[in-house]
N, CA, C and O atoms as CSV, one atom per row, in Angstrom:
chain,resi,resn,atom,element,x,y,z
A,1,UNK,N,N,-26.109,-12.527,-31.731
A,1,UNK,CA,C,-24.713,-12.897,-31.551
A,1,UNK,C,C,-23.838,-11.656,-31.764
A,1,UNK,O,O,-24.022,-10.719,-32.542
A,2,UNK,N,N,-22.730,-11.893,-30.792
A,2,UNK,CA,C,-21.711,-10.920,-30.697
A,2,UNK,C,C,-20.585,-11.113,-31.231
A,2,UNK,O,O,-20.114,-12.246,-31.131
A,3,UNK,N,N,-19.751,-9.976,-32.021
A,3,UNK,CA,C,-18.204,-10.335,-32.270
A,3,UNK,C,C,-17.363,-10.105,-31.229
A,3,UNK,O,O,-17.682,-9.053,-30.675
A,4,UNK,N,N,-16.047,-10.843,-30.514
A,4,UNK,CA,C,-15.339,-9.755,-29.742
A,4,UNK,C,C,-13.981,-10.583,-30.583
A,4,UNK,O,O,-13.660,-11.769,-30.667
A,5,UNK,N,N,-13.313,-9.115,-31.214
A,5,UNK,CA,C,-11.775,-9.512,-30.985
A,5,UNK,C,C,-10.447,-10.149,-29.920
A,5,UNK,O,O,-10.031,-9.551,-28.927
A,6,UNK,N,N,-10.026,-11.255,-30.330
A,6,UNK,CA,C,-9.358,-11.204,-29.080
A,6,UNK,C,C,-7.784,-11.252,-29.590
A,6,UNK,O,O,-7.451,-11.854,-30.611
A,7,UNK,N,N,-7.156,-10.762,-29.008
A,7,UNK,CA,C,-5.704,-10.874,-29.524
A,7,UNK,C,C,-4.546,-11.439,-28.693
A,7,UNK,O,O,-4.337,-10.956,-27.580
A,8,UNK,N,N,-3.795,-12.415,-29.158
A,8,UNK,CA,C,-3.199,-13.348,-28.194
A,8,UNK,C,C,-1.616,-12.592,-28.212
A,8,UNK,O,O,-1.315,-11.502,-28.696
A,9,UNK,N,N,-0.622,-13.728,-27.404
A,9,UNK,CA,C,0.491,-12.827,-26.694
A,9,UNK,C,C,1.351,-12.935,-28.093
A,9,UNK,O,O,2.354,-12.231,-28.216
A,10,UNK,N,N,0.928,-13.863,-29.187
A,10,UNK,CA,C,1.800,-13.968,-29.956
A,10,UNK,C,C,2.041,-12.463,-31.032
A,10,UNK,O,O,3.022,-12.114,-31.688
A,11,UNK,N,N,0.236,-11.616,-30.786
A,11,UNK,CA,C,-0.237,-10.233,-31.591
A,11,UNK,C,C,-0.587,-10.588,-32.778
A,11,UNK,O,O,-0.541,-9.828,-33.746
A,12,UNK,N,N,-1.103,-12.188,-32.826
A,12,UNK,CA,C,-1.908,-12.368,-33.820
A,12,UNK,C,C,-3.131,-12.481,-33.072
A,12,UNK,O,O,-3.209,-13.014,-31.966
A,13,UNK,N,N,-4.370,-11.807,-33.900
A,13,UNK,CA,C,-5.741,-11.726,-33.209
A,13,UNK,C,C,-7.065,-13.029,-34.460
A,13,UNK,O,O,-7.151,-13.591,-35.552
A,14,UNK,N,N,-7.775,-12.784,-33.133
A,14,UNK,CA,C,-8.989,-13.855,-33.753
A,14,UNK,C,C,-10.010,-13.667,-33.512
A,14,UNK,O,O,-10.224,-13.825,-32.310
A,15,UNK,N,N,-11.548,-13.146,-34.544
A,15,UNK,CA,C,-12.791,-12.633,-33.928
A,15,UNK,C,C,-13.371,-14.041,-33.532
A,15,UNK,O,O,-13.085,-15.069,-34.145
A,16,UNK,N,N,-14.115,-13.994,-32.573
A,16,UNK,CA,C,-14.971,-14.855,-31.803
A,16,UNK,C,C,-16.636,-14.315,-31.505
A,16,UNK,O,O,-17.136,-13.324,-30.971
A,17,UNK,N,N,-17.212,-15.683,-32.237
A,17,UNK,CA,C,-18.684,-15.133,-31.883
A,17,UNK,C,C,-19.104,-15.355,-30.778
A,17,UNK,O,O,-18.689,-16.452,-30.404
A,18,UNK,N,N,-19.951,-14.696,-29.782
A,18,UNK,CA,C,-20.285,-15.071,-28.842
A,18,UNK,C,C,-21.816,-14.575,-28.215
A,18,UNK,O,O,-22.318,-13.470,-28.422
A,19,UNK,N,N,-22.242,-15.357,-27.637
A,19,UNK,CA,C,-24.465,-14.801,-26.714
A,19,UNK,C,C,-23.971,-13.582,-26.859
A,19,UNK,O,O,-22.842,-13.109,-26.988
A,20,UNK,N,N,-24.829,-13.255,-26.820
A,20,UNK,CA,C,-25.350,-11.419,-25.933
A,20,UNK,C,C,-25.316,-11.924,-24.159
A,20,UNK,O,O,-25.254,-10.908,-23.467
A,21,UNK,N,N,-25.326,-12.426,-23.827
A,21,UNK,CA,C,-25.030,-12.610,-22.351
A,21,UNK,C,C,-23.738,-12.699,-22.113
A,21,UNK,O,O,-23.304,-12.058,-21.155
A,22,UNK,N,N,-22.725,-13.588,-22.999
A,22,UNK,CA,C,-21.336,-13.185,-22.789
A,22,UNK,C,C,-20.441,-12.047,-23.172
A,22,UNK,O,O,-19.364,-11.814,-22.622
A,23,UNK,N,N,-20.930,-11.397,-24.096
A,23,UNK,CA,C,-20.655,-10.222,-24.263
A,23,UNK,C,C,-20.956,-9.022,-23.591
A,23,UNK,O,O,-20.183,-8.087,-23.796
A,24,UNK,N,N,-22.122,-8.803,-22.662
A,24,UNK,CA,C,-22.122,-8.013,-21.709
A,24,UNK,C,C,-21.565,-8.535,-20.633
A,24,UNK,O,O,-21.222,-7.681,-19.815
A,25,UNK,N,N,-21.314,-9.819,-20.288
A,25,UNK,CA,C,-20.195,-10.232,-19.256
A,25,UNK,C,C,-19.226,-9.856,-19.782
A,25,UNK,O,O,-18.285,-9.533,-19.057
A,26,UNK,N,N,-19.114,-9.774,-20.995
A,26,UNK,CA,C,-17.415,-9.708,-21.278
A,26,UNK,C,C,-16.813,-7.640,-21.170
A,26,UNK,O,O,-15.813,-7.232,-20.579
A,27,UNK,N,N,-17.514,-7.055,-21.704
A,27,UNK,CA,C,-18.057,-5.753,-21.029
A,27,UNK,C,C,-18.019,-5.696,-19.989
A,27,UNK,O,O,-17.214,-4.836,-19.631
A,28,UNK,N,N,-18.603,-6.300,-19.022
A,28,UNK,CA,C,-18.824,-6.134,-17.412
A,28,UNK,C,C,-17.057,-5.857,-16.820
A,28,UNK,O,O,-16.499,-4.914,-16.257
A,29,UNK,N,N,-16.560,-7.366,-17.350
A,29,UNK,CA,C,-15.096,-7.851,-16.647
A,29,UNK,C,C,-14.080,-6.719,-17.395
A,29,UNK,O,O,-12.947,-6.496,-16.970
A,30,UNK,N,N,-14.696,-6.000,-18.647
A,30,UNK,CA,C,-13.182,-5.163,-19.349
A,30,UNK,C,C,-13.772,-3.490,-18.317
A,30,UNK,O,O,-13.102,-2.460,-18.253
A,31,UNK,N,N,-15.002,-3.688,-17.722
A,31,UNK,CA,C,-14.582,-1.967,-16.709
A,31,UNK,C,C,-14.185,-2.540,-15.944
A,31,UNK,O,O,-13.053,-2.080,-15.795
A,32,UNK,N,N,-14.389,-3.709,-14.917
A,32,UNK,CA,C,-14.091,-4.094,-13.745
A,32,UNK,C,C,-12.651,-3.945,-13.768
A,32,UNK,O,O,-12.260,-3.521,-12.680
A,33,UNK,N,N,-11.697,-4.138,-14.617
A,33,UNK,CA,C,-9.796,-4.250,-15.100
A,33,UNK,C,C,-10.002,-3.149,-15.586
A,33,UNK,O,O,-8.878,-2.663,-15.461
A,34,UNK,N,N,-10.811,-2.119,-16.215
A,34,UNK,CA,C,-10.263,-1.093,-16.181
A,34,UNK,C,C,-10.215,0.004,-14.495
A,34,UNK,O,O,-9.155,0.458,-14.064
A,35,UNK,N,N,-11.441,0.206,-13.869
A,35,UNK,CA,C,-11.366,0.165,-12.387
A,35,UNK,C,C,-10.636,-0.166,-11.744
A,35,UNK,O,O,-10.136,0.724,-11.056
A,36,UNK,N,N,-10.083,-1.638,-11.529
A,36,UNK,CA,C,-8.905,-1.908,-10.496
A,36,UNK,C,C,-7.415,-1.170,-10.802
A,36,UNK,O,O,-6.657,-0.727,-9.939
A,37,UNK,N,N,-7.169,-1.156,-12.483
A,37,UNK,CA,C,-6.072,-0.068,-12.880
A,37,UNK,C,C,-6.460,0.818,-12.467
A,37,UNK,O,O,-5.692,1.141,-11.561
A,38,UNK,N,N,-7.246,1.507,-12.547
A,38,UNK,CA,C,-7.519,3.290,-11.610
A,38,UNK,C,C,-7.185,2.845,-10.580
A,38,UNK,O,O,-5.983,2.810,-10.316
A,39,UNK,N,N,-8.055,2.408,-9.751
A,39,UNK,CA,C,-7.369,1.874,-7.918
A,39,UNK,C,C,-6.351,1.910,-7.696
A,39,UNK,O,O,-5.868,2.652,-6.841
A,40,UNK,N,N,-5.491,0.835,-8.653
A,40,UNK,CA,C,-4.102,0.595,-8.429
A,40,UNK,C,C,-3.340,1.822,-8.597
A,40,UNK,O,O,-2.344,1.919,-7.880
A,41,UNK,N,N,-3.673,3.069,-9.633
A,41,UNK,CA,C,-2.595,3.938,-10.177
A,41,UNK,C,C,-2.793,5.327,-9.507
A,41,UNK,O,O,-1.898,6.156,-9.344
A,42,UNK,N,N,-4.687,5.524,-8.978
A,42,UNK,CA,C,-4.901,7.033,-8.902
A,42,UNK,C,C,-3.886,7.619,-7.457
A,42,UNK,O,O,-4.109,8.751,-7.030
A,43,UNK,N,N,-3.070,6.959,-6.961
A,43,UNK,CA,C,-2.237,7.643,-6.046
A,43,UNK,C,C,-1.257,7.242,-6.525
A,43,UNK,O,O,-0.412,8.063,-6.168
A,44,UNK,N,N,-0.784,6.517,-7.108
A,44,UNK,CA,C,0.763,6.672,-7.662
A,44,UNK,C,C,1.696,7.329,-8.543
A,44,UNK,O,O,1.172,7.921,-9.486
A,45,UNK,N,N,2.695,7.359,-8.478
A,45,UNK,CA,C,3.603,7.518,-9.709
A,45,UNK,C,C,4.562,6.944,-10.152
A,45,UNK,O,O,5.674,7.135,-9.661
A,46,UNK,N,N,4.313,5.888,-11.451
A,46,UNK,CA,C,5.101,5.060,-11.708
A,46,UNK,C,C,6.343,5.560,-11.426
A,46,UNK,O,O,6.482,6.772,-11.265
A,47,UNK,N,N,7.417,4.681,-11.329
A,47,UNK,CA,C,9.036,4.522,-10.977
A,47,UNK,C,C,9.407,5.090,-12.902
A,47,UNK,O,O,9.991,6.105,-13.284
A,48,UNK,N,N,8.949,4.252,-13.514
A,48,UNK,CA,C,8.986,4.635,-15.154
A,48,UNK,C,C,8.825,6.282,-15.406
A,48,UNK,O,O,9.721,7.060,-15.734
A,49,UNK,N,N,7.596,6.543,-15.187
A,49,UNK,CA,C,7.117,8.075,-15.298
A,49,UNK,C,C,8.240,9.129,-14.441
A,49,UNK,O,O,8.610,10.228,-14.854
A,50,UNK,N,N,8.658,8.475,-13.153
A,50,UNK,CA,C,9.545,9.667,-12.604
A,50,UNK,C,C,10.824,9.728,-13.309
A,50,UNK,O,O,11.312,10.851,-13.428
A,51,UNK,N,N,11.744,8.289,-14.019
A,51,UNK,CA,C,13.112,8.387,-14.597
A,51,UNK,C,C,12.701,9.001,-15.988
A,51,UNK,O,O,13.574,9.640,-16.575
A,52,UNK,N,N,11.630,8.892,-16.495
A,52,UNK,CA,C,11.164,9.691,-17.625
A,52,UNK,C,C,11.711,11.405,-17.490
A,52,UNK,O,O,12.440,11.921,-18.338
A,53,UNK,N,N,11.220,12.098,-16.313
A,53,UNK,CA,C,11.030,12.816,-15.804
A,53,UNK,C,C,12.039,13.302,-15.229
A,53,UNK,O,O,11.959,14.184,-14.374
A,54,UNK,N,N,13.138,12.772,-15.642
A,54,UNK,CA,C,14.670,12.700,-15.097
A,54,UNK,C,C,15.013,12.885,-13.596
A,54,UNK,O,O,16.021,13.444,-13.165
A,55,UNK,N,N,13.489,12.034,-12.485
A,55,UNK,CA,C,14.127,11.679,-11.522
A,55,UNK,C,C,14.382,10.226,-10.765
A,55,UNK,O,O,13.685,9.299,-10.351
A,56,UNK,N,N,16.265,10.687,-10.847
A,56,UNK,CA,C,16.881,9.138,-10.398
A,56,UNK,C,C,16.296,8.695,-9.135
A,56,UNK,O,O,15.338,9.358,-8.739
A,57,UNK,N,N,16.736,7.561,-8.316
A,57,UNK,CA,C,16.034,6.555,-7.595
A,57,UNK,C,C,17.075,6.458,-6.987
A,57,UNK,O,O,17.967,5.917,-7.640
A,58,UNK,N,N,17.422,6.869,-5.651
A,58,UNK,CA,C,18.807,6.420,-5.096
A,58,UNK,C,C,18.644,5.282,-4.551
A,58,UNK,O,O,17.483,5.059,-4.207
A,59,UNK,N,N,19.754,4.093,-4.250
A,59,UNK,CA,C,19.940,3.248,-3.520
A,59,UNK,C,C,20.637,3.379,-1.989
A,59,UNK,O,O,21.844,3.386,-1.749
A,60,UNK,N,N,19.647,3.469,-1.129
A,60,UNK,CA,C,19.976,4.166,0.255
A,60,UNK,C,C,21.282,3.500,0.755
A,60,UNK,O,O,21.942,4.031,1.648
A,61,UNK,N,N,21.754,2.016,0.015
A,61,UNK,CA,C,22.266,0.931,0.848
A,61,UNK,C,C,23.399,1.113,0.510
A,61,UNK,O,O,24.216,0.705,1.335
A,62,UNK,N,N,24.006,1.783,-0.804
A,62,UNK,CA,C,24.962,1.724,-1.566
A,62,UNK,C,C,25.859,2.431,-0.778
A,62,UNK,O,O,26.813,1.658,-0.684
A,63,UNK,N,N,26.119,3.411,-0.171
A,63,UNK,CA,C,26.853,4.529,0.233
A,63,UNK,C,C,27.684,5.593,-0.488
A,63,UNK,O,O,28.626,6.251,-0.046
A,64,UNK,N,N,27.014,5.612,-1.924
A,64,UNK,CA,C,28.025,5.602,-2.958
A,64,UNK,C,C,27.544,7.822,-3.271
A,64,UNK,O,O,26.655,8.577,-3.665
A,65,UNK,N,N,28.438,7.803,-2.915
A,65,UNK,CA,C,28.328,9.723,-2.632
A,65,UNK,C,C,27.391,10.592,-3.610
A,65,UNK,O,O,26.599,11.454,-3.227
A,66,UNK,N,N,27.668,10.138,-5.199
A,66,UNK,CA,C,27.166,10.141,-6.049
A,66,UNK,C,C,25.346,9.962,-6.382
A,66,UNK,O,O,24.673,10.652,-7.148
A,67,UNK,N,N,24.904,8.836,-5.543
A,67,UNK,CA,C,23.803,8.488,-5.213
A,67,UNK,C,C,23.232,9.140,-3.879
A,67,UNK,O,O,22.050,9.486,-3.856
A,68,UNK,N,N,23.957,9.294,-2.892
A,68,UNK,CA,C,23.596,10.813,-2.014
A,68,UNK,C,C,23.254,12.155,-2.380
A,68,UNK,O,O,22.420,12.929,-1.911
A,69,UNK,N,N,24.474,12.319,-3.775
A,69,UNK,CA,C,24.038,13.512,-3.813
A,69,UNK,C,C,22.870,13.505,-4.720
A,69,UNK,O,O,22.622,14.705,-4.837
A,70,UNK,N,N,21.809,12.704,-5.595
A,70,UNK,CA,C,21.298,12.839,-6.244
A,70,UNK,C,C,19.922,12.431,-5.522
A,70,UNK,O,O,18.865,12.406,-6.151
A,71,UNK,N,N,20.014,12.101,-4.110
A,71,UNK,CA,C,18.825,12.248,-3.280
A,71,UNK,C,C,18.811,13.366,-3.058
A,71,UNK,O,O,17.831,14.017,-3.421
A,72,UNK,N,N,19.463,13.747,-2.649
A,72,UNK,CA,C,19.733,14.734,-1.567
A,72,UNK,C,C,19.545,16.275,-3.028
A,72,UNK,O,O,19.592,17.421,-2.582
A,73,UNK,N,N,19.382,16.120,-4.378
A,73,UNK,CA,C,19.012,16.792,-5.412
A,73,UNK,C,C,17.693,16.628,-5.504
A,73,UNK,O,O,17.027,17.657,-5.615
A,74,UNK,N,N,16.857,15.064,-5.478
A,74,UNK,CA,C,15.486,14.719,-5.862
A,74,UNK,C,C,14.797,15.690,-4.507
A,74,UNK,O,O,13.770,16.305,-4.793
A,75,UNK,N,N,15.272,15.818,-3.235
A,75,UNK,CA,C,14.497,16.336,-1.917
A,75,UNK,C,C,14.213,17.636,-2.438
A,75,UNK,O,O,13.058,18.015,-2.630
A,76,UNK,N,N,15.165,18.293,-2.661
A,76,UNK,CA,C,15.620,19.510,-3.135
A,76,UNK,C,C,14.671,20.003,-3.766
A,76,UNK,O,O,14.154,21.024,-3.314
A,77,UNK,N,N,14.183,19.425,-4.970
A,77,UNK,CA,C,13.706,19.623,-5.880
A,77,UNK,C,C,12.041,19.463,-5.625
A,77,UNK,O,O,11.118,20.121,-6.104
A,78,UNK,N,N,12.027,18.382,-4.726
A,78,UNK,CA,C,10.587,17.993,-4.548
A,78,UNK,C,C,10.253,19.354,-3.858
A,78,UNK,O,O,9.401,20.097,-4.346
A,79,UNK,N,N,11.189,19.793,-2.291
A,79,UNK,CA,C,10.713,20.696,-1.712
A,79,UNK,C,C,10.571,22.315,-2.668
A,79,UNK,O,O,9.994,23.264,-2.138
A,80,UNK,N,N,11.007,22.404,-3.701
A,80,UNK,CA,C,11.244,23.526,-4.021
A,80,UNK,C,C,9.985,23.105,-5.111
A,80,UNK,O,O,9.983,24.033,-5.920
A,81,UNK,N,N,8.887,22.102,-5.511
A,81,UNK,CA,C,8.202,21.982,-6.277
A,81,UNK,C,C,6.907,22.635,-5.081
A,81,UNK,O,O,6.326,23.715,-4.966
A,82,UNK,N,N,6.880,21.507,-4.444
A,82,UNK,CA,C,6.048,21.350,-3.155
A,82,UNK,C,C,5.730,23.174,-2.617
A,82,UNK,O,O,4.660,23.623,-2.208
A,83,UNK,N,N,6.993,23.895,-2.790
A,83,UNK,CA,C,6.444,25.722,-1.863
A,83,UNK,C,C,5.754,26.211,-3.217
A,83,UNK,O,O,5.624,27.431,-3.113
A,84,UNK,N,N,5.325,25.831,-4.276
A,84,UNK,CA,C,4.645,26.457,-5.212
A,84,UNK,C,C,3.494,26.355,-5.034
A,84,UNK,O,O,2.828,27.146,-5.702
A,85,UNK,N,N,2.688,25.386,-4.095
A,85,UNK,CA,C,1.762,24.863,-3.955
A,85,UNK,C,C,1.197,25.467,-3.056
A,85,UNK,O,O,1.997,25.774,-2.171
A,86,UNK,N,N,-0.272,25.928,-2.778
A,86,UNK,CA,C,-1.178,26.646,-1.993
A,86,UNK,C,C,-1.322,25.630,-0.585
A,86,UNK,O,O,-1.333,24.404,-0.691
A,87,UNK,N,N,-1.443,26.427,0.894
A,87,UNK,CA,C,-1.351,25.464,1.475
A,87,UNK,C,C,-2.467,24.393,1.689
A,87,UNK,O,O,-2.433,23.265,2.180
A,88,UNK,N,N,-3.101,24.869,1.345
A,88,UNK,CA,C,-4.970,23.775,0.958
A,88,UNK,C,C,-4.146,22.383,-0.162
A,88,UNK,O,O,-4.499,21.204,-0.134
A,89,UNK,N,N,-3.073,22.932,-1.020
A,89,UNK,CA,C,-2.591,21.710,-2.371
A,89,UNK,C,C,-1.663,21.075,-1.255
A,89,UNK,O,O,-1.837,19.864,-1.124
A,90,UNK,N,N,-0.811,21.586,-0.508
A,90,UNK,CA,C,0.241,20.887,-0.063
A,90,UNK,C,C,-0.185,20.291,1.431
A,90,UNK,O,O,0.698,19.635,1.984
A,91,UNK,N,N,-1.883,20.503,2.394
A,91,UNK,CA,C,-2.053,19.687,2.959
A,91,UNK,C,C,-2.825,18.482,2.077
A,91,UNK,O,O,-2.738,17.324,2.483
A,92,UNK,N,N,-3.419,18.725,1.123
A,92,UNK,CA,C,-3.833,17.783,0.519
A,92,UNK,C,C,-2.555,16.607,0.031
A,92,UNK,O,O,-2.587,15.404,0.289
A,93,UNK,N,N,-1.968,16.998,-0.379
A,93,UNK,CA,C,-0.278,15.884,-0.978
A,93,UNK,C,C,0.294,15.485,0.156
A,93,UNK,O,O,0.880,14.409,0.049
A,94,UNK,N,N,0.330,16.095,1.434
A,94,UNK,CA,C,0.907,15.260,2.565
A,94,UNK,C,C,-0.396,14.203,2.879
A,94,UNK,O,O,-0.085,13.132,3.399
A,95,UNK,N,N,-1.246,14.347,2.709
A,95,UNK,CA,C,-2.618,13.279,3.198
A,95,UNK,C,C,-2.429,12.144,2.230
A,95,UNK,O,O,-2.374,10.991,2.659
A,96,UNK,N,N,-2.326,12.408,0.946
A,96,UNK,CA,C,-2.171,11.257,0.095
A,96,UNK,C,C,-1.105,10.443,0.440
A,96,UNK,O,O,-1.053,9.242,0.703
A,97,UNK,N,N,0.161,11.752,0.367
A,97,UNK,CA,C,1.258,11.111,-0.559
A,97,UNK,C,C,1.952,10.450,0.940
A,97,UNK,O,O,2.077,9.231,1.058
A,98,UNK,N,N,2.377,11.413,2.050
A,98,UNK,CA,C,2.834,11.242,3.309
A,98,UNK,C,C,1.926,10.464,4.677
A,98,UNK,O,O,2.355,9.950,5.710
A,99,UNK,N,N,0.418,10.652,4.130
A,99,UNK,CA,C,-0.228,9.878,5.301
A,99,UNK,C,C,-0.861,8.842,4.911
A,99,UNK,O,O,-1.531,8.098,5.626
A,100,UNK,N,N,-0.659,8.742,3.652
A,100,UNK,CA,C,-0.806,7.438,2.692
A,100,UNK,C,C,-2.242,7.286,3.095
A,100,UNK,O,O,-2.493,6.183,3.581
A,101,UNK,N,N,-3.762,8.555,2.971
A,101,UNK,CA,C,-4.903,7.987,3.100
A,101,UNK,C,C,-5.198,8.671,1.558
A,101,UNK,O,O,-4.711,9.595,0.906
A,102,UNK,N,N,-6.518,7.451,1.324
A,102,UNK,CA,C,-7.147,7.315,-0.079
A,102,UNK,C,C,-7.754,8.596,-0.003
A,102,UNK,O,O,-7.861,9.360,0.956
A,103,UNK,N,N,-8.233,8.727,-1.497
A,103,UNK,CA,C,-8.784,10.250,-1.094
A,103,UNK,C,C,-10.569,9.714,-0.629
A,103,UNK,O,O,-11.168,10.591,-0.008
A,104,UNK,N,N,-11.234,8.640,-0.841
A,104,UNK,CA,C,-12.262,8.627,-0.217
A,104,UNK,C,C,-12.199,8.766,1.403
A,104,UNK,O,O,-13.098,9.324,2.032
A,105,UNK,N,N,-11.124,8.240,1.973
A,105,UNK,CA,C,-11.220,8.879,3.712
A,105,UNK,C,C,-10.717,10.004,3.673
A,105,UNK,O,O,-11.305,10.727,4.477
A,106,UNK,N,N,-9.682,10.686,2.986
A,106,UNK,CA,C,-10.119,12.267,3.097
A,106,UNK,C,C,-11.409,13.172,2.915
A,106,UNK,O,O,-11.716,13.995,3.777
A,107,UNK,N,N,-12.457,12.910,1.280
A,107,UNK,CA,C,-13.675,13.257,1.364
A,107,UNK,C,C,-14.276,13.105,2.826
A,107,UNK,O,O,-14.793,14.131,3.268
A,108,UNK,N,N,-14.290,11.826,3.757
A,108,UNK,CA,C,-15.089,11.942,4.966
A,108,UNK,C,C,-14.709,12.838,5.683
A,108,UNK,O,O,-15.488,13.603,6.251
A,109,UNK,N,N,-13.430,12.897,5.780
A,109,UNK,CA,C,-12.757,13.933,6.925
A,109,UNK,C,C,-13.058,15.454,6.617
A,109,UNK,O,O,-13.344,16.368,7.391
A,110,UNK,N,N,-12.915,15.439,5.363
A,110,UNK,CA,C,-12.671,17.447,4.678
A,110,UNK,C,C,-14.536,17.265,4.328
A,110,UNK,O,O,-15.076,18.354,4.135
A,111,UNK,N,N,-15.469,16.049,4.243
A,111,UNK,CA,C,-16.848,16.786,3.850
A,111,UNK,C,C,-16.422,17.410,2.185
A,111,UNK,O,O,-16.868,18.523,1.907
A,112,UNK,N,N,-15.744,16.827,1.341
A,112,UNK,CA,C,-15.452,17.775,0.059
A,112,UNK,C,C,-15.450,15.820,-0.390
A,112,UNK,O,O,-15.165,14.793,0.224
A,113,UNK,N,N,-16.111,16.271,-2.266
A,113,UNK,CA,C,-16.316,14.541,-2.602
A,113,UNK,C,C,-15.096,14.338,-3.300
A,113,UNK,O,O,-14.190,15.122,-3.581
A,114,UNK,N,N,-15.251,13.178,-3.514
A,114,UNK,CA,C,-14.247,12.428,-3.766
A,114,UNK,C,C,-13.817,13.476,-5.512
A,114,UNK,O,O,-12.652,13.836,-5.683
A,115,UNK,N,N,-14.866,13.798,-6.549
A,115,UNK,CA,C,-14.525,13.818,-7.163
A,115,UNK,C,C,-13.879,15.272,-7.312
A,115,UNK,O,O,-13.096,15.432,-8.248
A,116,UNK,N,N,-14.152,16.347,-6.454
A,116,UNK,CA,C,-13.464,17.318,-6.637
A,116,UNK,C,C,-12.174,17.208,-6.191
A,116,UNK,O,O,-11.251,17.911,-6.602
A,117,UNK,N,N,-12.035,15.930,-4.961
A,117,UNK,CA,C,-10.752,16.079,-4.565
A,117,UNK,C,C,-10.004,15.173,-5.711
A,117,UNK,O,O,-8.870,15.650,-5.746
A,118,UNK,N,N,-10.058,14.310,-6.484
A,118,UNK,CA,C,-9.860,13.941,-7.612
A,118,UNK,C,C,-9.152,15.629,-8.670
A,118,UNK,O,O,-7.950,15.763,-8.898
A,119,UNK,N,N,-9.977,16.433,-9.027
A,119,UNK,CA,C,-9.894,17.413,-9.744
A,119,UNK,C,C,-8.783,17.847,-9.184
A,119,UNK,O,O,-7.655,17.754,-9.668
A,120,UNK,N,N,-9.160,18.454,-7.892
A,120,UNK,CA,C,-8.067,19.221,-7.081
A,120,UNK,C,C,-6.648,18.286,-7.115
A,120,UNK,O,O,-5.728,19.076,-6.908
A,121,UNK,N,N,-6.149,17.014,-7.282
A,121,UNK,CA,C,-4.941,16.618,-7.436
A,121,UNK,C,C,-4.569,16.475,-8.788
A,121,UNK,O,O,-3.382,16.535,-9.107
A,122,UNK,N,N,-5.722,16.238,-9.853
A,122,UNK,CA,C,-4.926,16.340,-11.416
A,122,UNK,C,C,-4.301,18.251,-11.080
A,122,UNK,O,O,-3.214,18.729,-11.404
A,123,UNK,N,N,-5.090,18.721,-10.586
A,123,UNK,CA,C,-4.472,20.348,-11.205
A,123,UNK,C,C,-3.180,20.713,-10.310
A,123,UNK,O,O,-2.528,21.687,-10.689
A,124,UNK,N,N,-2.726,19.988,-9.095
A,124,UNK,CA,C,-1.750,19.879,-8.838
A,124,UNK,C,C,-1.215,19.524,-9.297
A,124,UNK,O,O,-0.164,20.165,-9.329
A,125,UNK,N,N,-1.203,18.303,-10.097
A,125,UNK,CA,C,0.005,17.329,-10.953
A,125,UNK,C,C,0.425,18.307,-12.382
A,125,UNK,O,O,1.545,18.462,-12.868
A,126,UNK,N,N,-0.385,18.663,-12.662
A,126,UNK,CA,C,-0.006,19.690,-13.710
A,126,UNK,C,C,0.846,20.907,-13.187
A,126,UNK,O,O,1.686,21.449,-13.906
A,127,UNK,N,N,0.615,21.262,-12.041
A,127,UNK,CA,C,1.596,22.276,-11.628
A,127,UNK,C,C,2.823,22.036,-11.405
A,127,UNK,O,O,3.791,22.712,-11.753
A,128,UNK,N,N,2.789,20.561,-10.514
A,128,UNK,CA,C,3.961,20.113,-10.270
A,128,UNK,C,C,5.049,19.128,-11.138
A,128,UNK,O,O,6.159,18.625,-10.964
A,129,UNK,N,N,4.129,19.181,-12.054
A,129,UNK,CA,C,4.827,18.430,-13.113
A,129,UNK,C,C,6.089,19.367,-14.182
A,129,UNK,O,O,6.771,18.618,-14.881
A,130,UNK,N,N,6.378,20.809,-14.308
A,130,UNK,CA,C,7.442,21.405,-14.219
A,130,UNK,C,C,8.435,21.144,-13.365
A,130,UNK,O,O,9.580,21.349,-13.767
A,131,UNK,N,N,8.303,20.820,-12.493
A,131,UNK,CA,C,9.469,20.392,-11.254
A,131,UNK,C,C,9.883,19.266,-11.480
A,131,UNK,O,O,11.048,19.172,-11.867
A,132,UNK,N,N,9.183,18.209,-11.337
A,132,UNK,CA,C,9.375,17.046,-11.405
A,132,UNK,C,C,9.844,16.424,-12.372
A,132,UNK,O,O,9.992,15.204,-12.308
């Protein structure tokens, strides 16, 4: 028999005994949710992480000059992050970011695996993360 903690929404928690068969199910299902969070995040950047990062979010609809000019600052800024970048980093960020493909159909296309191209965008994000 297995212990697993479980902790409810109230953040009071309760150990529970449970088989050795549900506990490696229960193992199984906590990588499977950790996996689909990678899926979900390894091309994004939270909306949170960029206002962190002190970049605003204009509202295209507003017309409000103020919010123009602070696109028209975020472009600015992206492009002036973006020419720091080797052109091998910055066709790679238009494939992700602009042609919106995963990096496993890039590996097919470039023949380079998934996990270096993995590598190759954390060490961009670190570069570009001064800018941003």
């Amino acid at each position: 028999m297995k212990t697993i903690q479980y902790k409810f929404n109230d953040g009071t928690t309760k150990e529970i005994s449970i088989t050795d068969e549900l506990y490696a199910l229960h193992l199984e299902l906590l990588q499977e949710e950790k996996r689909n969070h990678w899926k979900e995040t390894r091309r994004h950047i939270s909306l949170e992480y960029l206002m962190e990062q002190g970049v605003d979010i204009a509202d295209h609809d507003s017309g409000d000059p103020l919010s123009a000019f602070i696109e028209k600052t975020n472009d600015e800024r992206i492009k002036t992050a973006l020419s720091y970048l080797s052109d091998k980093q910055r066709a790679l960020i238009e494939k992700v970011f602009y042609n919106d493909l995963s990096l496993r159909e890039i590996a097919r296309q470039t023949g380079v695996s998934h996990q270096a191209l993995s590598q190759q965008l954390a060490t961009i994000y670190k570069k570009l993360k001064k800018f941003l």
